[in-house]
Backbone as numpy.savetxt, mean C-alpha at the origin, in Angstrom:
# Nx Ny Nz CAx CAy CAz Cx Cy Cz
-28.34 -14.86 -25.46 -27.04 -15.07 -24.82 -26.48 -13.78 -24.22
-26.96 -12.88 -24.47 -26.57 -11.34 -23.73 -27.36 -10.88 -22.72
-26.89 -10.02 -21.39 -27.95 -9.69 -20.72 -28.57 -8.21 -21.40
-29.69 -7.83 -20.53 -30.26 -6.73 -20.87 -29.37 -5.57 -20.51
-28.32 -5.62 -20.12 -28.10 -4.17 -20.43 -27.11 -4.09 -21.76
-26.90 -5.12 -22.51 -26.16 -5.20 -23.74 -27.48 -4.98 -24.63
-28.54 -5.92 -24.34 -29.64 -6.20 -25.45 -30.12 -4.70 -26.10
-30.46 -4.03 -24.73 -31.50 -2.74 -25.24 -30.30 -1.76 -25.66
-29.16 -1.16 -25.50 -28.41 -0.58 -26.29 -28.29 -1.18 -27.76
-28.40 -2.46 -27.87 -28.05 -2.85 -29.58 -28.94 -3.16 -30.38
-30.34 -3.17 -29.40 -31.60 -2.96 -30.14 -31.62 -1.20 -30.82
-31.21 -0.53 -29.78 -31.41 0.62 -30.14 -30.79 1.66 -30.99
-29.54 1.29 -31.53 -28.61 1.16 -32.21 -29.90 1.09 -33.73
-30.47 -0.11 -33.47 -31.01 -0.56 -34.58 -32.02 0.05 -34.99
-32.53 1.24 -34.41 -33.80 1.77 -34.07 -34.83 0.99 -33.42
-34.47 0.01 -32.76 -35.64 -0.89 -32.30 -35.37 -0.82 -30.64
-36.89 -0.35 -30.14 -36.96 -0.42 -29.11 -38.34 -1.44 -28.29
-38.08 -2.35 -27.47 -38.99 -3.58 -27.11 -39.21 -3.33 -25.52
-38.67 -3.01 -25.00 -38.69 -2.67 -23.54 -37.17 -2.47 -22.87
-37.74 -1.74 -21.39 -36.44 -1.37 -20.85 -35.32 -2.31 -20.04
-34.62 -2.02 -19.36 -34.00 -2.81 -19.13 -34.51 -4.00 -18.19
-35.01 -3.02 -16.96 -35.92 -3.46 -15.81 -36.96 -4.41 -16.66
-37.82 -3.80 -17.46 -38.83 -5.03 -18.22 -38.16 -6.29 -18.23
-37.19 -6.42 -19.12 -36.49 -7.60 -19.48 -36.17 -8.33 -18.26
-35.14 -7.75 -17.74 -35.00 -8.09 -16.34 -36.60 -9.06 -15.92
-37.37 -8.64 -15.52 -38.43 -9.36 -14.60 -38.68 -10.41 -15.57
-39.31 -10.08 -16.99 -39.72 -11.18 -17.90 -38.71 -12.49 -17.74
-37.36 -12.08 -18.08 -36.39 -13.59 -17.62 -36.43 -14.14 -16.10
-36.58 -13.52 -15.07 -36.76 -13.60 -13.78 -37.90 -14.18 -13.78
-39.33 -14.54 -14.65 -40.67 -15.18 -14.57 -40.51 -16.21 -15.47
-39.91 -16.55 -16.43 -38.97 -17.26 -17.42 -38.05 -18.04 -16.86
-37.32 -17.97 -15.75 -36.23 -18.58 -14.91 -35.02 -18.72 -16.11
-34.92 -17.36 -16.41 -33.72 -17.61 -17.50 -32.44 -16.48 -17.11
-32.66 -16.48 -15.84 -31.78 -15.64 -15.03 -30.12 -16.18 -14.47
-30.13 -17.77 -14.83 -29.03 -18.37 -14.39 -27.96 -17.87 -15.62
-26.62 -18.81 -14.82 -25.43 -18.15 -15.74 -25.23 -19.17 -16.68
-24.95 -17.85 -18.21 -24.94 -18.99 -19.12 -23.52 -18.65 -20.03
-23.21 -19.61 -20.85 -21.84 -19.38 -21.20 -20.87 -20.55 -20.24
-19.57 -20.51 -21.00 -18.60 -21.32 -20.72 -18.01 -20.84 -19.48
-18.27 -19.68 -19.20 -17.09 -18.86 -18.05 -17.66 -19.21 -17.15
-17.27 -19.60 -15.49 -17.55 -20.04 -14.61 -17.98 -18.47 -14.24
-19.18 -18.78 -13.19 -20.33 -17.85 -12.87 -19.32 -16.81 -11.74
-19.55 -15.74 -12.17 -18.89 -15.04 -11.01 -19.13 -15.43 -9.69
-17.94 -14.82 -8.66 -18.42 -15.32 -7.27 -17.91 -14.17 -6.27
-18.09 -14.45 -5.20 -18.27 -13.55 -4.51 -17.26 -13.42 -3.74
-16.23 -12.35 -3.72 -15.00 -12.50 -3.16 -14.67 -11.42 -1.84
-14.48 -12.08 -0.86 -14.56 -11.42 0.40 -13.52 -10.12 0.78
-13.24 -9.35 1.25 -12.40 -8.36 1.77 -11.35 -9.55 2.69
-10.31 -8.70 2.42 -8.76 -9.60 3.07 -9.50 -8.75 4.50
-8.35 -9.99 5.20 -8.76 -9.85 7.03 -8.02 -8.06 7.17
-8.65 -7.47 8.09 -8.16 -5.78 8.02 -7.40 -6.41 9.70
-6.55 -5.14 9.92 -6.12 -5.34 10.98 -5.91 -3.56 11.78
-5.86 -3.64 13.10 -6.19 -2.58 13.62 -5.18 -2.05 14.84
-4.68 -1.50 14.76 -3.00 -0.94 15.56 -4.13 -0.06 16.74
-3.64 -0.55 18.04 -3.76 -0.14 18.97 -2.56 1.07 19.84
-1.82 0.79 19.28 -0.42 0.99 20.30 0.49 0.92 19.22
1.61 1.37 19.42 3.03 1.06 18.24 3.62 -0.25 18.45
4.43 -0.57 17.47 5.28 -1.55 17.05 3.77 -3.06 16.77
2.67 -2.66 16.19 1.65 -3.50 16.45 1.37 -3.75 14.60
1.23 -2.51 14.25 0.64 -3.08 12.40 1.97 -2.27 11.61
2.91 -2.42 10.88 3.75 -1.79 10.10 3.27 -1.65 8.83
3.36 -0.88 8.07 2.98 -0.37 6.56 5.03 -0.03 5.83
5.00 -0.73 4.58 5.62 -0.40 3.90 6.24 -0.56 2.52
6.93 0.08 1.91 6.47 0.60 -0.17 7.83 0.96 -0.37
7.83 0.76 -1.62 9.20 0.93 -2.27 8.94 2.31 -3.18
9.52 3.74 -3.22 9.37 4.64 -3.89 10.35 5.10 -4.93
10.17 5.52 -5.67 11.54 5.74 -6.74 11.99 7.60 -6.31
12.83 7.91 -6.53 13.92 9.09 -6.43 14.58 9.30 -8.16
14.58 10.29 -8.88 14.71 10.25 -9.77 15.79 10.68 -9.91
17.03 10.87 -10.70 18.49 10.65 -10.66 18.73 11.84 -12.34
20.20 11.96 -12.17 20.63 13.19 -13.15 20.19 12.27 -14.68
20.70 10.87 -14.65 19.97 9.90 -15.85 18.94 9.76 -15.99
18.09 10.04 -16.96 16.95 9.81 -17.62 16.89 8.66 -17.54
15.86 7.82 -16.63 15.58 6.86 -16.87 15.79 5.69 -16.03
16.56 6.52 -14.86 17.48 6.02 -13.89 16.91 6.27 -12.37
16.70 5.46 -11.69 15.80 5.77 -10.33 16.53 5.00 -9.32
16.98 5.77 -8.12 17.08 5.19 -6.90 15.61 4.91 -6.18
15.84 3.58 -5.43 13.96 3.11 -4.90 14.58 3.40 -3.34
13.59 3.94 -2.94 13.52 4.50 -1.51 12.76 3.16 -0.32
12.95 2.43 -0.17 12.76 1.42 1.11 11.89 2.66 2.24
10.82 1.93 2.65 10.98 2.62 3.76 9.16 2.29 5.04
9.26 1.89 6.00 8.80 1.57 6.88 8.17 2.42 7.90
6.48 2.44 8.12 6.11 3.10 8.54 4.86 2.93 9.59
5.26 2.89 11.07 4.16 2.12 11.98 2.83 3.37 11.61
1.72 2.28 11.47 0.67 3.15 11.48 -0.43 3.63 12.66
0.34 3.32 13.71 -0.40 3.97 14.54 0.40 5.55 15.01
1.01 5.32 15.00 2.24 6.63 15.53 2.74 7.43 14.14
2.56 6.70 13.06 3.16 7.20 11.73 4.94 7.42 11.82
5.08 7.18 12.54 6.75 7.36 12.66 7.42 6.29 11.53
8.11 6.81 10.91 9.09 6.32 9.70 10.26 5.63 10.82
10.05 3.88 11.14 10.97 2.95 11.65 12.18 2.45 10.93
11.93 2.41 9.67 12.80 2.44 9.12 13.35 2.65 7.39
14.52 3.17 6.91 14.04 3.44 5.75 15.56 3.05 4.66
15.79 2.51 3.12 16.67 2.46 2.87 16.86 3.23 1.42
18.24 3.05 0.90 17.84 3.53 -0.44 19.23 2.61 -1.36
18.64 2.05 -2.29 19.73 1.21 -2.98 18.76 1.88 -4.51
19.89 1.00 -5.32 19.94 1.17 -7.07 18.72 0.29 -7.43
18.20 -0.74 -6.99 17.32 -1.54 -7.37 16.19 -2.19 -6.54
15.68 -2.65 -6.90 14.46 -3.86 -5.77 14.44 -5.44 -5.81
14.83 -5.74 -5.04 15.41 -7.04 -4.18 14.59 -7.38 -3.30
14.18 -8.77 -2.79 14.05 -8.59 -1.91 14.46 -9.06 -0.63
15.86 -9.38 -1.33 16.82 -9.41 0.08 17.45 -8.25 0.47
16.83 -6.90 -0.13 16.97 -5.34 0.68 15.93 -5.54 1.29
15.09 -6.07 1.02 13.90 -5.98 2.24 13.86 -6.09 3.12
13.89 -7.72 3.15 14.00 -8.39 4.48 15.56 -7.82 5.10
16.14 -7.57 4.56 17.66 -6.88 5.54 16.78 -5.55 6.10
16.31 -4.87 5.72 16.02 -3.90 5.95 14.45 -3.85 7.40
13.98 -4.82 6.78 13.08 -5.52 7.85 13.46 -5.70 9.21
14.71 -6.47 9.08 15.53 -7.36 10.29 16.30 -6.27 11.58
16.93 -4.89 10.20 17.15 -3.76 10.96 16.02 -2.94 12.08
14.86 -3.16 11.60 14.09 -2.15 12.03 13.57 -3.00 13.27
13.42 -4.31 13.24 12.25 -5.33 14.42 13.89 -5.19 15.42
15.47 -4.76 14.87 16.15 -4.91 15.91 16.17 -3.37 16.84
16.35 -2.00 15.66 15.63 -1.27 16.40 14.99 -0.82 17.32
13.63 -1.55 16.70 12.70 -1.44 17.92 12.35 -2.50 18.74
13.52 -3.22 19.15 13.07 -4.59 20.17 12.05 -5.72 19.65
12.04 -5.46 18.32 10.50 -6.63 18.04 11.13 -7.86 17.78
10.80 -8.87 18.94 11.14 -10.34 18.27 10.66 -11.29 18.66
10.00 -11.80 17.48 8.72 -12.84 17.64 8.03 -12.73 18.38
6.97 -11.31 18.01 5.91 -11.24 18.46 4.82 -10.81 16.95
3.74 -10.62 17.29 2.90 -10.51 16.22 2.84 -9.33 16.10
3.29 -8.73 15.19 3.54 -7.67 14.31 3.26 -7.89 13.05
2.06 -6.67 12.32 2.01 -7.04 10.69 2.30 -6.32 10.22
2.97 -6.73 9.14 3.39 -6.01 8.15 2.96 -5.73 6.61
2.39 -4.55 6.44 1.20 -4.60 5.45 2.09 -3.88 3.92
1.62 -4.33 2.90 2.59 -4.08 1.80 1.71 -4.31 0.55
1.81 -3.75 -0.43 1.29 -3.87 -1.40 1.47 -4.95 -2.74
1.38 -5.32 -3.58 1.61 -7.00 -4.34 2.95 -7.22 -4.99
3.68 -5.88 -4.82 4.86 -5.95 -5.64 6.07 -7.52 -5.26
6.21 -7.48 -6.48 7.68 -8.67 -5.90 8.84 -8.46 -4.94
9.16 -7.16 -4.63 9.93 -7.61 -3.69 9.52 -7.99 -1.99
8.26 -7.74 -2.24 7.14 -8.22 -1.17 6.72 -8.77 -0.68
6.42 -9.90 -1.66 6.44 -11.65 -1.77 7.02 -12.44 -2.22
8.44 -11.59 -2.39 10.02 -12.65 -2.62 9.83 -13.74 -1.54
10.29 -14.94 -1.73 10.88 -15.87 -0.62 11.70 -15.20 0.09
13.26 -14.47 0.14 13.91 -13.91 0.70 12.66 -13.29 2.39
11.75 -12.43 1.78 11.34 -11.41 2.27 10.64 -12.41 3.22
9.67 -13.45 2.87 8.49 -14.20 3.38 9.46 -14.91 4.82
10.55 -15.59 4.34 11.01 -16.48 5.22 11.65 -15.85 6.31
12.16 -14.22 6.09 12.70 -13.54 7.12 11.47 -13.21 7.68
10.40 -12.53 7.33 8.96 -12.35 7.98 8.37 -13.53 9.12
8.80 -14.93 7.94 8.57 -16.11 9.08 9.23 -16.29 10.49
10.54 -15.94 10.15 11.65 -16.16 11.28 11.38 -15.48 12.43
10.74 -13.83 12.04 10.76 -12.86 12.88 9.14 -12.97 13.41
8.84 -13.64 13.11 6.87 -13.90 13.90 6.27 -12.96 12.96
6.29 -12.33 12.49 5.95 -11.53 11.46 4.64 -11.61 10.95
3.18 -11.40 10.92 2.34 -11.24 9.94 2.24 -10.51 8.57
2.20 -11.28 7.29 2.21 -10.37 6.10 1.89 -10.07 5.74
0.67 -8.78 5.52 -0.58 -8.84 4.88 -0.35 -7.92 3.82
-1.12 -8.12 2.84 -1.64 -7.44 1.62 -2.46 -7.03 1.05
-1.89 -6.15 -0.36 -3.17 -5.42 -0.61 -3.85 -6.36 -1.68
-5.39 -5.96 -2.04 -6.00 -6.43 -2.85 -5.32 -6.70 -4.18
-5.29 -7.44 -5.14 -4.87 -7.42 -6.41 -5.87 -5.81 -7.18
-4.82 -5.10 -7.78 -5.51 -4.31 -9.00 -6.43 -3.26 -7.98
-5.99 -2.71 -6.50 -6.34 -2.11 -5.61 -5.58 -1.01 -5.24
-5.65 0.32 -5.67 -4.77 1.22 -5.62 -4.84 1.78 -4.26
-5.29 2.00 -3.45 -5.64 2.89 -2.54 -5.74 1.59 -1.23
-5.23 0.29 -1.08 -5.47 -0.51 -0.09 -3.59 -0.24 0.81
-3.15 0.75 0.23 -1.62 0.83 1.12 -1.87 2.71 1.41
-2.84 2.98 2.29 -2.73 4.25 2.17 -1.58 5.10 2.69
-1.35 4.77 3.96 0.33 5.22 4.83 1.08 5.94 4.20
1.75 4.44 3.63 2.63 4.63 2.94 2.64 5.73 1.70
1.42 5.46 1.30 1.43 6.39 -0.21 1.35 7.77 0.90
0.45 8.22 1.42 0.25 9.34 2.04 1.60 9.67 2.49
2.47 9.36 3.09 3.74 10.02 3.24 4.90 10.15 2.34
4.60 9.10 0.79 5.52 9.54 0.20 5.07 10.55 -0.18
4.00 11.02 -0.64 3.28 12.16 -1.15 3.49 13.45 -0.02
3.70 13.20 1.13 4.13 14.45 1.90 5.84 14.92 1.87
6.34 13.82 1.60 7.87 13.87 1.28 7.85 14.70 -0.03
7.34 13.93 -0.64 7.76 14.84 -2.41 6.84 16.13 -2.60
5.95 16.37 -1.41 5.82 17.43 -1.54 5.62 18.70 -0.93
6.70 18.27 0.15 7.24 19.52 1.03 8.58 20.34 0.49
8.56 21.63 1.14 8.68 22.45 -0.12 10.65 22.69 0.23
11.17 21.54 0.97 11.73 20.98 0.90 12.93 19.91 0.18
12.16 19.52 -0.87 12.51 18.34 -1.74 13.20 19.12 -2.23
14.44 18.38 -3.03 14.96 18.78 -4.07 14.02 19.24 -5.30
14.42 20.05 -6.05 14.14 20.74 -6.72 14.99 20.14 -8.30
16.33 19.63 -8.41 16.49 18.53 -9.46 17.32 17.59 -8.93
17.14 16.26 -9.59 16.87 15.11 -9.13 18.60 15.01 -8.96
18.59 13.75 -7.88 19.73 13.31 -6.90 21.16 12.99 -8.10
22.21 13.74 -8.09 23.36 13.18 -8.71 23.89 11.89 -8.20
23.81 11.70 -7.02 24.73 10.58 -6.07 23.82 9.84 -4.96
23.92 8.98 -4.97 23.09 7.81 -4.09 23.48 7.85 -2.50
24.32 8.59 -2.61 24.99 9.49 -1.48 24.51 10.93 -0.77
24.26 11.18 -1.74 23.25 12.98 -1.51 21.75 12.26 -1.48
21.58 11.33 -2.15 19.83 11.31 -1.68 19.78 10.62 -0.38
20.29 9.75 0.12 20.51 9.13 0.93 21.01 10.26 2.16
21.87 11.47 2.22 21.52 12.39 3.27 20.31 13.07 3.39
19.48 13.59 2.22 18.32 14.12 2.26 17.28 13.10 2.82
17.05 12.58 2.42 16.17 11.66 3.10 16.35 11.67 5.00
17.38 11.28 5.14 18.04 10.98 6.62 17.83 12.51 7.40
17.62 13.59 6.50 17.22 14.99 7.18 15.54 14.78 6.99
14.99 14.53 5.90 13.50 14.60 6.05 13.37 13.09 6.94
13.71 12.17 7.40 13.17 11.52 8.00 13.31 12.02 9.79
14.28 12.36 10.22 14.40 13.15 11.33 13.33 14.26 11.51
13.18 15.58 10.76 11.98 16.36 10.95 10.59 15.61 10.69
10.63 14.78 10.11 9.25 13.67 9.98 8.92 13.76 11.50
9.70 12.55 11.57 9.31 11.83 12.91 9.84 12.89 14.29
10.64 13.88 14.34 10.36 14.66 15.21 10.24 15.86 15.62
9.77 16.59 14.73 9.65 18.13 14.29 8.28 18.40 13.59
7.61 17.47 12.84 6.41 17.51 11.96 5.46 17.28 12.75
4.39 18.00 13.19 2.84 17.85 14.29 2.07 17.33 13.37
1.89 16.01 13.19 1.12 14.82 11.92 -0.54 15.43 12.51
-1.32 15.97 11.51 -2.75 16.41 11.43 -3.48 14.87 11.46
-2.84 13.64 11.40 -3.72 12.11 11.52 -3.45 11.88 12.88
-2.98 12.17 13.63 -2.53 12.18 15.34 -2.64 13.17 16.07
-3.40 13.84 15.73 -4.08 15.31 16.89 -2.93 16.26 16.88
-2.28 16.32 16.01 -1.10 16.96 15.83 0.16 16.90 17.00
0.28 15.76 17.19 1.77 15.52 18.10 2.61 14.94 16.83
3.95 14.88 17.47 4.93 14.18 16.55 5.17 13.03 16.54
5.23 12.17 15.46 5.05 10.99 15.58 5.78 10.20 16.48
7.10 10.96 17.02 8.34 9.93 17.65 7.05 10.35 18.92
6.49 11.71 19.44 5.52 11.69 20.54 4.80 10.68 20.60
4.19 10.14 19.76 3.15 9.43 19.52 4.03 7.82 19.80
5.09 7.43 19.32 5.29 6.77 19.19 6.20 6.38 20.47
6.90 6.70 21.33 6.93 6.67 22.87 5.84 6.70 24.02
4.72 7.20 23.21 4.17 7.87 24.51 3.76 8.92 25.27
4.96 9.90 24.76 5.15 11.09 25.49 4.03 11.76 25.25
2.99 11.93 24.31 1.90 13.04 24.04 0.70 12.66 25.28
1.23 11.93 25.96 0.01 11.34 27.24 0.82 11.62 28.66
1.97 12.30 28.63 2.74 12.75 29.70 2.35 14.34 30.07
C-alpha cells in the first residue's frame, strides 16, 4: 500500500535493504501495480490560470492590500493601492483602518474614473484575499467591464507588482523610521512617495523612464 519512495526508507530503518527505488519502480510497472490505490481520488492534473499580457497602459492592473504599522502594538493601517503593470505607475491608492471590500471597489471606481476606463476590458489581477472576492468588489468589477484574475491558491509569488513595489516603498530610505501616529500623517507620506514613484523614480523594469513617462507615452517623444 506504500510507494517506493516510503518502502525503501522504512526498510532501511530496519536494516533491510531489497532494492532501490528505481528497481521497485519497474518491478510494479511489469506487475501493473502502478495504478492508484487507496480511498483518495487519484491526483490530477491542474492547469496554470489563463496569464494575461499588457501591451500598452490602462490594459492589465495589479493590486494588494499592505499593512502600515501604527504607535499601537498590534494596530495596522492597510494601504489600498493599484498598480498598471505595464507602465508601473501607482493609479491608484487608499488607506483606511481595515479591509472591506467596499474600500475596494470604491477605490476601484475612483481609479477606472481617473483614468477614463469604462467598460472596456481591463484586468485586474489580485491575490485570494477576501476583500478581493467580496461580492461588493466582484459586482463593481462586473459593472465596470472589468476582468478579475487571480492568483493561484497557496502561491506566493503569482502577484509580483504589487509585492515588488511595496517592498520598494518600505524600503527606500525614505520611510518612516517609527510607525504612523495618525491615519492622517500616513496618508500624507504615502501621497509624497506616490508622487516621486510615479514621477521622479527612473523604474530599472522600464529602461529606466518614469512610470507617469511610461505611462503617457512621453518616453517615445
Amino acid at each position: 500500500s506504500l510507494p517506493p519512495s516510503q518502502i525503501v526508507p522504512a526498510l532501511a530503518d530496519e536494516g533491510v535493504y531489497i532494492a532501490s527505488e528505481s528497481s521497485f519502480y519497474r518491478i510494479l510497472k511489469e506487475a501493473g501495480q502502478l495504478h492508484h490505490r487507496g480511498r483518495a481520488q487519484a491526483p490530477k492534473k491542474v492547469s496554470k490560470p489563463k496569464s494575461y499580457k499588457a501591451t500598452g497602459p490602462n490594459q492589465v492592473w495589479s493590486w494588494d492590500i499592505t499593512f502600515l504599522a501604527t504607535t499601537i502594538v498590534g494596530i495596522f493601517f492597510r494601504l489600498y493601492l493599484i498598480m498598471d503593470i505595464y507602465s508601473r505607475k501607482i493609479v491608484g491608492w487608499e488607506i483606511h483602518e481595515n479591509e472591506t471590500a467596499d474600500h475596494a471597489a470604491l477605490l476601484i471606481r475612483k481609479a477606472c474614473l481617473a483614468e477614463g476606463i469604462s467598460m472596456q476590458d481591463l484586468v485586474l489581477h489580485s491575490d485570494n484575499g477576501s476583500p478581493m472576492k467580496g461580492a461588493t468588489m466582484l459586482a463593481m468589477l462586473q459593472r465596470l467591464g472589468i476582468v478579475p484574475s487571480f492568483s493561484r491558491p497557496s502561491v506566493s509569488n503569482d502577484n509580483p507588482y504589487s509585492e515588488s513595489l511595496f517592498g520598494t516603498m518600505k524600503y527606500t530610505p525614505a520611510y518612516p523610521s517609527k510607525p504612523f501616529e495618525r491615519l492622517a500623517a500616513a496618508r500624507e507620506w504615502v501621497d509624497e512617495f506616490v508622487h516621486w514613484y510615479n514621477e521622479e523614480h527612473r523604474h530599472s523594469g522600464i529602461q529606466f523612464v518614469t512610470p507617469a513617462q511610461r505611462h503617457s507615452g512621453a518616453e517615445k517623444l
